[in-house]
Structure formats: structure tokens, C-alpha cells
C-alpha positions in Angstrom: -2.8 30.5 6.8 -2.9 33.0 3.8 -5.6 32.5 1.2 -2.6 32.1 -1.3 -0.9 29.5 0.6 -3.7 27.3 -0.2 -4.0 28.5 -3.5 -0.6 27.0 -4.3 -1.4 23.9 -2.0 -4.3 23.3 -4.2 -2.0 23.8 -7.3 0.7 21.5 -6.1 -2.0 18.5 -5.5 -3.9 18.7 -9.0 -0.2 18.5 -10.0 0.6 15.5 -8.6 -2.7 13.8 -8.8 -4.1 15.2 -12.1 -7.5 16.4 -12.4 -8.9 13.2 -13.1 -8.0 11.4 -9.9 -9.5 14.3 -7.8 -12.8 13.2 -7.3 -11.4 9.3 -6.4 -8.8 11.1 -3.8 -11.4 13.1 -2.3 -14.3 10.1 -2.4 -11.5 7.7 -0.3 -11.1 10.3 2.1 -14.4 10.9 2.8 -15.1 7.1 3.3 -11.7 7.3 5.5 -13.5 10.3 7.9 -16.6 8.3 8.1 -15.4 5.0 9.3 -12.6 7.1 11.3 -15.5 9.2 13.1 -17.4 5.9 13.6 -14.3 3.9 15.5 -14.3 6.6 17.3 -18.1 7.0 18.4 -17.8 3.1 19.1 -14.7 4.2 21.9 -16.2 6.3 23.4 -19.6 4.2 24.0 -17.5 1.6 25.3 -15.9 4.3 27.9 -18.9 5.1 29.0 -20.2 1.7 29.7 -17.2 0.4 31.5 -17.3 4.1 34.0 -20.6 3.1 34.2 -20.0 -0.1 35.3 -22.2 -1.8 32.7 -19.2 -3.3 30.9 -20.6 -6.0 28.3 -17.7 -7.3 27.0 -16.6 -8.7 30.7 -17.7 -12.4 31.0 -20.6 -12.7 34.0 -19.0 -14.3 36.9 -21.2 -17.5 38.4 -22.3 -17.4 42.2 -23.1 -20.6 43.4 
């Protein structure tokens, strides 16, 4: 992508949002990224645990 493609892309958004709802927009998707980046951290944690056999969310089965 061309330097002046996102030129106009940057045009076209203050455009439709105005320059006062900029720093909102961008403040919600940085709060989106962080809890997206989290749910994902927490995924792959829980892969790991169940290939390692350490799978806490299965209930303990009872020997008697």
C-alpha cells in the first residue's frame, strides 16, 4: 500500500467520524486489542495445559 492510499484512508475516516470523536474511536480500539490479545493468551494457556495433560477444568475422577 502507497503512502497516499492511506493518506486518503485517513481523510475519509476524520470525515466520517470528525475530529472530535478520534481520540474515543481510537481509545475503544485500543481497549478492544487488549482484551482481544488477553482471550487469546488465556487459549492458548488452556492448550497447553490440556496437551500437557494437566487439564484443570476436568472434574477429578474418585477411585475407591
Amino acid at each position: 500500500m502507497r503512502p497516499s492510499h492511506l493518506i486518503i484512508i485517513a481523510i475519509v475516516i476524520i470525515l466520517l467520524f470528525g475530529a472530535s470523536k478520534l481520540p474515543e474511536l481510537a481509545r475503544s480500539l485500543g481497549k478492544s486489542a487488549k482484551i482481544l490479545k488477553s482471550e487469546l493468551s488465556d487459549l492458548t494457556e488452556d492448550d497447553k495445559a490440556v496437551t500437557d495433560g494437566k487439564d484443570e477444568t476436568k472434574p477429578s475422577e474418585d477411585k475407591e
